[in-house]
Structures are given as C-alpha cells and as structure tokens.
C-alpha positions in Angstrom: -51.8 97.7 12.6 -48.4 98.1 10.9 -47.7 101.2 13.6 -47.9 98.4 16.2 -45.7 95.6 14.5 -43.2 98.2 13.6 -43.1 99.4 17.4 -42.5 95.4 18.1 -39.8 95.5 16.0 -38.0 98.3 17.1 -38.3 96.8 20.4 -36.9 93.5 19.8 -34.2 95.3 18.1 -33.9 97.0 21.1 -33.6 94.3 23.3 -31.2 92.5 21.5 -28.9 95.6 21.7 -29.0 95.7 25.2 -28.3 91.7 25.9 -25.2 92.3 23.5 -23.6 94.5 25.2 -24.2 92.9 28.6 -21.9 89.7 26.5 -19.6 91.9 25.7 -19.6 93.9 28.4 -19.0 90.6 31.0 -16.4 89.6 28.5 -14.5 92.4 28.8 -14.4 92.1 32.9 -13.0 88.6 32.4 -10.3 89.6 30.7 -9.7 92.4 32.9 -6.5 91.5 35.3 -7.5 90.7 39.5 -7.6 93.5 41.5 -5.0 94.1 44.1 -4.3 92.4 47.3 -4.4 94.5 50.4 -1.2 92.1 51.8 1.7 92.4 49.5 3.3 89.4 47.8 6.9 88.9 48.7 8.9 87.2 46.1 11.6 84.8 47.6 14.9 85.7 46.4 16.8 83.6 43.7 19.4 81.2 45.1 23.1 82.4 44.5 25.3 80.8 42.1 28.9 79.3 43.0 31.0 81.9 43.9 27.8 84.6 45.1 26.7 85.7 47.9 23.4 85.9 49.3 21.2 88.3 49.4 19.1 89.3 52.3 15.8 91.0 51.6 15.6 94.6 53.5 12.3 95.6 54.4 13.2 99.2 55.2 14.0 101.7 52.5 17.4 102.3 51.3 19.2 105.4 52.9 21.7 108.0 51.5 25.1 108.1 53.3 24.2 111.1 55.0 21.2 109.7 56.6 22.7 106.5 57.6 25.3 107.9 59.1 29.3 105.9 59.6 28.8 102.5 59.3 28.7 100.6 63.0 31.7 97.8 63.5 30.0 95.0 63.5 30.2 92.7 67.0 33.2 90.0 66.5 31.2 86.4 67.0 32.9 84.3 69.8 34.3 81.1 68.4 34.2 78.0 70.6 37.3 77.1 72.2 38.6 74.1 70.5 38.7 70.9 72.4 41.7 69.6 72.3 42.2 65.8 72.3 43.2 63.7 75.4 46.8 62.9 74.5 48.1 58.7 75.1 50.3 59.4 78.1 53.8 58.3 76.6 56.0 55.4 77.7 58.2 56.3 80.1 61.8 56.6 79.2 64.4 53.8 80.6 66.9 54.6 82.5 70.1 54.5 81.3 72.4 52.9 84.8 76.0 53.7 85.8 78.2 51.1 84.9 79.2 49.3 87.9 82.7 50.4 86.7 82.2 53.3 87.6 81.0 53.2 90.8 84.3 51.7 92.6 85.3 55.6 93.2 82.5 56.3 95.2 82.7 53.3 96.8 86.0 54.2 98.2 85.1 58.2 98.7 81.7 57.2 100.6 83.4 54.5 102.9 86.5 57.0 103.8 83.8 59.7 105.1 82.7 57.2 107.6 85.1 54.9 108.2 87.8 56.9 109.1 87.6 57.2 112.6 88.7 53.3 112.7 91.6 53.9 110.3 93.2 57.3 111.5 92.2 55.4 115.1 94.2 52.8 114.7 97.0 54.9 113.1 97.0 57.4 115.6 97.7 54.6 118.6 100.3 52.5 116.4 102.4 55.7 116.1 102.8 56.0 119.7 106.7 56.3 120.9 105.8 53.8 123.3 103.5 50.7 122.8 102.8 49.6 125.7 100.3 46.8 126.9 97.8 49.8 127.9 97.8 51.4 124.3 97.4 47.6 123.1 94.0 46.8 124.5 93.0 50.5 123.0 94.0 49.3 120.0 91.7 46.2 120.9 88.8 48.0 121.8 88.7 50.5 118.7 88.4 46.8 116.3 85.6 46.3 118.9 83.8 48.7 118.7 83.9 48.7 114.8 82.0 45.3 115.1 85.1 43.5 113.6 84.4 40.7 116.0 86.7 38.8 119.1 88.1 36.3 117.2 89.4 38.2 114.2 90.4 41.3 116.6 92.6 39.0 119.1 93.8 37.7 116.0 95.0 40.9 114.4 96.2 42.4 117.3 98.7 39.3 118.0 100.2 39.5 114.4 100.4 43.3 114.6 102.5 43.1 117.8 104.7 40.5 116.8 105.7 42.3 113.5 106.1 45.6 115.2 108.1 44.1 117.8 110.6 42.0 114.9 110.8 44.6 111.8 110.9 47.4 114.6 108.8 49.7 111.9 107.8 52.7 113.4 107.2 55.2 110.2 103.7 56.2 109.8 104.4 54.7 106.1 105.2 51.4 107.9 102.8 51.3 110.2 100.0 51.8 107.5 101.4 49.2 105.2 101.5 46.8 108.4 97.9 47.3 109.0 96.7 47.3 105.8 98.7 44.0 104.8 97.0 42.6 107.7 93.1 43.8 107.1 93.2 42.1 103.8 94.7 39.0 105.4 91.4 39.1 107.5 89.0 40.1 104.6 90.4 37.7 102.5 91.7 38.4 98.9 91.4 34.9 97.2 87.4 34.7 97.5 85.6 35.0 94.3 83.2 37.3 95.2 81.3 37.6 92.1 77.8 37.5 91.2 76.8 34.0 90.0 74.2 34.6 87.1 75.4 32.6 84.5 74.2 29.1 84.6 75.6 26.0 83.5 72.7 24.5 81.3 70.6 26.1 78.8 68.2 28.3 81.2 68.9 31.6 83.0 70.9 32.2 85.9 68.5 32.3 89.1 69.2 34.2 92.1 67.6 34.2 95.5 67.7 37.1 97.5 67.1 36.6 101.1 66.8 38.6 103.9 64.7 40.2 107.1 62.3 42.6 106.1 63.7 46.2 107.2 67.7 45.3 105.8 66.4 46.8 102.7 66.5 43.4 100.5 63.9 44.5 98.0 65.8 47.6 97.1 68.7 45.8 97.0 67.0 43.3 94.3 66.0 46.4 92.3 69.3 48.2 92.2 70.8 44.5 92.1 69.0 44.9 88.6 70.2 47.5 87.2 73.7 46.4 87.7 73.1 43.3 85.6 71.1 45.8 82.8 74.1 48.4 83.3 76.6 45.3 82.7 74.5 44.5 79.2 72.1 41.7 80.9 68.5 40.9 80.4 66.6 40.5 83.5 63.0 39.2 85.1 61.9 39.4 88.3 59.8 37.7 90.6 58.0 39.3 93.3 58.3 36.4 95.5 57.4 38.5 98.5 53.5 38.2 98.9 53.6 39.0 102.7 54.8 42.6 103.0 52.2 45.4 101.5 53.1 46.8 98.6 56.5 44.9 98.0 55.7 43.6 95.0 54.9 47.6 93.2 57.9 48.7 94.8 60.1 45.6 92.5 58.1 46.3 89.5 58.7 50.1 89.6 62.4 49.1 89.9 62.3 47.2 87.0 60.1 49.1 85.2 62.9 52.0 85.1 65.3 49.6 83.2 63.1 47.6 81.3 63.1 44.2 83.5 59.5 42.9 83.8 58.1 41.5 87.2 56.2 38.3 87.4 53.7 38.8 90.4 50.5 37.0 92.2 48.0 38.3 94.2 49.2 39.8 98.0 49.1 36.8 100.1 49.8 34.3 97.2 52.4 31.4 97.3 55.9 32.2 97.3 56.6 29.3 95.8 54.2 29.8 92.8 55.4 33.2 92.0 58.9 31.9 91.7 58.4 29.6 89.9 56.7 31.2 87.2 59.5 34.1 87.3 61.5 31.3 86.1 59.8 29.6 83.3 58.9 33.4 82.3 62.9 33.8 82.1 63.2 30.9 80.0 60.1 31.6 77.4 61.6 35.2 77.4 65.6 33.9 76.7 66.6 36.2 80.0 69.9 36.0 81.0 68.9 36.5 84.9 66.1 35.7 86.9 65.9 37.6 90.5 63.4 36.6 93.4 62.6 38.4 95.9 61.6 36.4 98.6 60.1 37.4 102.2 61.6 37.8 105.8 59.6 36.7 108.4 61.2 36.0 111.5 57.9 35.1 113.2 59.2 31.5 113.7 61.7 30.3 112.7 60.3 27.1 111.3 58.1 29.1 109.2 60.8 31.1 107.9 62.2 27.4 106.9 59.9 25.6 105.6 58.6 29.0 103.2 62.4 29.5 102.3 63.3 26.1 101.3 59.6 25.1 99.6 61.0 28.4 97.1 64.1 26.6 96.4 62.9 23.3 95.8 60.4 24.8 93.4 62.9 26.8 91.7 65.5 23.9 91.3 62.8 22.3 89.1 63.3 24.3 86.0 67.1 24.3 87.0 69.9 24.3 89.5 70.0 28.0 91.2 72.8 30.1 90.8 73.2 32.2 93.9 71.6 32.6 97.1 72.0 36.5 98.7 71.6 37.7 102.0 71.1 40.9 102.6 72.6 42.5 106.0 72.0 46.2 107.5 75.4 47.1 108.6 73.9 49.5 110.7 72.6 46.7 113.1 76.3 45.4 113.9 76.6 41.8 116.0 72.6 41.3 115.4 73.2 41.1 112.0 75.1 38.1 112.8 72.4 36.5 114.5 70.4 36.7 111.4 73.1 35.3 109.2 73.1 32.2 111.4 69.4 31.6 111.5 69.2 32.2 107.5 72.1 29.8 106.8 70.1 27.0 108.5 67.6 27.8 106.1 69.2 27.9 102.8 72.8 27.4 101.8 73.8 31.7 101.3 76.7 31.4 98.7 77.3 35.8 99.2 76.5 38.4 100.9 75.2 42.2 100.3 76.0 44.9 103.2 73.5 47.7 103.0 74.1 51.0 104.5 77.9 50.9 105.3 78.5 54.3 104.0 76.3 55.2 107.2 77.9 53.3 110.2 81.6 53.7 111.3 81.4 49.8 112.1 83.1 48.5 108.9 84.5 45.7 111.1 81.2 43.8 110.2 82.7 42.8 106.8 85.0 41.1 108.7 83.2 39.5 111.0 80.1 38.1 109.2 82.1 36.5 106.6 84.1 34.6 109.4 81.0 33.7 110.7 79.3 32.2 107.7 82.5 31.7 105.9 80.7 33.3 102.7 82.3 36.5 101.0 81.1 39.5 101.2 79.7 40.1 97.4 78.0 43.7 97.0 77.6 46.7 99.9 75.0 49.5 99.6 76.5 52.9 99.9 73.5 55.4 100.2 70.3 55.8 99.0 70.4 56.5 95.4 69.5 53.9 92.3 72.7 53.5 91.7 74.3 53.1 95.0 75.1 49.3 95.1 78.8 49.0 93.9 80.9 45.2 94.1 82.8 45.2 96.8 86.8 44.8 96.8 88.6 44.4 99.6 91.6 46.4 98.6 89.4 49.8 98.0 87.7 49.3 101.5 90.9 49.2 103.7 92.2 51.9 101.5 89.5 53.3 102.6 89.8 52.7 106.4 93.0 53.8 106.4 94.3 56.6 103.7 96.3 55.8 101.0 
C-alpha cells in the first residue's frame, strides 16, 4: 500500500517536471528572434543634407580598378535649344529730308542734261553770220517743238529780231545774254511763286492738290511733304482720293517716312468726308499744314466738278483754303494744257507743279501753261527719288537752257 502511493507520487512529480519545461521551453522560442526571409529587405537610403549628394544604391558588387577596367566617358545629355522670344518689330526710323535748299543744284544740273538741246539750239542758229528770214523760222520751230507755245514763240522771236537788228550784238556772250533776258521776260520774274501754307486765322494752312490720275499727283503730295517737314513744318494728310486702288497706302507710306499722319476712309468713301476730317484732325493736332489728296477722274467732266468743288466747299468750312495745286506731266506737252483748262473750270488753281521735266526736252511747257492759266509755275519734279521735287526759279531754269 505505501509502495503504490509512493509510485503516485513519484509520478506526479514526474509530470510536473515534464509540463515545466514545456513552459519554459515555449518561453524560450518566444523570445527567440524571427527566422529569416527568403526576399531580402532593402533599406531606403537616408535623404542627403544641404550641400550632399545622393546616393544611388548599387545592387552589384564593388569591383577593384583592375577588374573594372578605365572608367567609360560618360554620354554628354543634349540640352534643348532655347526658344528665343518673338522680338516687338521696332518703329521704323524717320527720315531725315534734304532741305529744299539744297536741292536748287540739282535742279539746275538735271534740267541742263535734257534741256540743252533747246538752249545750244537756239545758240547755235543766233550765231549764224547771216540771219536770214530762213534761219528765223528755225529758230521758230525749235521754241515749237519745245512746247513753248505760238503765242509766246511769235512773241519772242519778234523781240529777238528787233534787238539783234538795233544793238547789232553778234558775240556768243551777247547773244546768250539776249536770249536769256528775254526767256525770263516770258517766264516771268515778279510772280510769287511760293507755297501758300500759312493761313491767315488760327487753323492750319490747307492745300488741295489736284490733278489727272497718271501726272503723278499723289507722289507729288507725298514728296510735297517732306518739303514742308524738311523746311521745320508739321503736316497731316488726307487721303481724299477714295477712287484709285491703293492711293490712299501709297500717301500714308509717304507720310509715314517723315512722321505726317494720314486721315483715310474706306476705298470708295466720300471725298468730301475724308477732307474734311483731315482738317479738323490738323486743327485738334495744332498742324501747321494740311494736304489733300483729291482724285482725277476725267470720266465727265461734270463729275469731275461737282466731286472737286463739293471738297472745297467742305473744306472752306473749318477755314478759308490756302492753295490749290495742279499737277502737270511735262512729258505730255500741249495735252497738258487741255487739262489745265478743264481743271481751272473746276476750282480756282492758285500754282502749278511740273512733274517729270528732267525727262522731256520740252521745257517750253513752263512757258506756255502759265500763259494759259496765268498761274505760276510753283514746284517741278526732277526724277524719281523722295526728294526730287525742288521750287522752281526761273533764273536757274534758263541757266539751265542755255549755259551759263
């Protein structure tokens, strides 16, 4: 009986052993740390302080020098072409024209290179050792054919003779001092044969250039502008001249060059309209000038009159006007003269502007237009250049007929 409690003791005891260390046993795999992962943990590189660089992980192992070999220049990376900005295009500069001063010179040079067939012409017969009525009507015909006209030619040719015949002068010095005293008699040296474009109440001076289109009026206008600007004057204009394509971009780019502004309408506007708001323009602005182009239709001639005067009515509203051009090819001779007469019916033309006489050898037009109309002859065109409108003077074009 006590072998068999003892044996239940000693297996209790037993027992208990074995459950304790099971306990401790389990304890100590808790505390035991995880067993490695098959996949490796990658910890993410610190982030680099001001002034560091970063670091890039390498995943294959480092190799000596040897191994590795001289280092390989590394690719230069391509930098984008820099897109430059789209500049403002910049004003254009002004032009700067040649004072009218300056331009009497050429005047004189330009006229001698084709004018002097009349003048060495009628040299060449005066200095004949006999003047005889034969070398007397070639002296007429040479004035005629240089477009001086019948009237003025018959004229000179009867003072001529009678002051050969009396003084008896037959020095090529005298001769040439006879004809050119009597060419200026003709042209007439007591016009005043400036530019009105000052006017007499408190408003610009306004002036009307007229003219058939083809004479080269709306050139004229332009370089008519930048004779005023070379001679210190503000200036508008007004592209009064609705009816001929593109007139009015060929005045503005005229003025553009010297600073004048253009007052324009829409192609096919009213003449009258545009000029007058050229002129109140002029006043708002204080300009000193105001130039209007105006058209030349010769379609009929009422037309022409009532469109021409309706422009100066309008105009005379904001103030008297000033002067009233008309511009004449000299190239077209006696059929300039039929214009003159049909445009003086129109408007009253206080001057006159001869383009292209440095390109005919029919000066005698000077003559002859102003003894038709009775109007000087104000400005002449002497080629083709900005510059090329010079005032005329009578005394530098018979110089230049005849040789000093």
């Amino acid at each position: 009986m006590e072998f068999v409690i003892l044996a239940v003791v000693i297996a209790a005891l037993v027992v208990a052993g074995l459950v304790s260390g099971l306990v401790v046993s389990g304890r100590k795999k808790k505390q035991l740390p995880p067993a490695p992962s098959s996949t490796p943990t990658l910890t993410p590189p610190a982030e680099p302080h001001v002034g560091e660089e970063a670091e890039t992980p390498r995943e294959e192992p480092r190799r000596t020098i040897e191994e590795a070999g001289p280092p390989e220049a590394e690719a230069p990376v391509a930098e984008a072409p820099a897109v430059a900005e789209p500049e403002a295009p910049a004003a254009p500069a002004l032009e700067i024209p040649e004072p009218t001063a300056g331009r009497l010179v050429r005047l004189r040079a330009r006229l001698a290179r084709s004018q002097s067939t009349l003048g060495k012409g009628l040299l060449t017969l005066l200095s004949r050792d006999n003047l005889d009525e034969d070398t007397w009507e070639e002296i007429e015909d040479t004035l005629l054919t240089a477009d001086v006209g019948v009237a003025p030619t018959q004229e000179l040719v009867e003072r001529l003779r009678e002051r050969v015949r009396v003084l008896g002068t037959r020095t090529p010095e005298g001769l040439r001092g006879l004809l050119r005293e009597e060419l200026l008699a003709l042209l007439g040296t007591d016009f005043d044969r400036a530019v009105k474009t000052e006017s007499g109440v408190d408003t610009p001076g306004v002036v009307m250039v007229v003219g058939v289109n083809g004479t080269g009026k709306t050139t004229t206008t332009g370089k008519l502008a930048r004779v005023l600007v070379a001679d210190g004057r503000s200036v508008v204009l007004g592209a009064a001249d609705t009816f001929r394509a593109a007139a009015a971009d060929q005045l503005q780019t005229w003025g553009e060059r010297v600073g004048a502004r253009t007052v324009r309408g829409p192609e096919g506007g009213d003449p009258a309209s545009i000029a007058f708001d050229a002129v109140k323009e002029g006043i708002a602005e204080g300009a000193d000038v105001v130039l209007i182009d105006t058209a030349g239709r010769l379609h009929t001639k009422t037309g022409l009159m009532d469109e021409l005067g309706k422009v100066k009515r309008v105009v005379e509203k904001h103030g008297p006007l000033d002067e009233i051009l008309l511009v004449l090819d000299a190239t077209t001779g006696q059929n300039g003269l039929v214009q003159a007469r049909v445009f003086a019916e129109v408007v009253d033309i206080t001057g006159i502007v001869l383009t292209k006489l440095d390109g005919t050898a029919k000066g005698g037009i000077v003559i002859a237009v102003q003894r038709e109309l009775g109007v000087p002859v104000k400005l002449v065109g002497l080629g083709e250049g900005p510059d090329d409108l010079a005032p005329f003077e009578p005394e530098a074009f018979v110089d230049a007929l005849i040789g000093d």
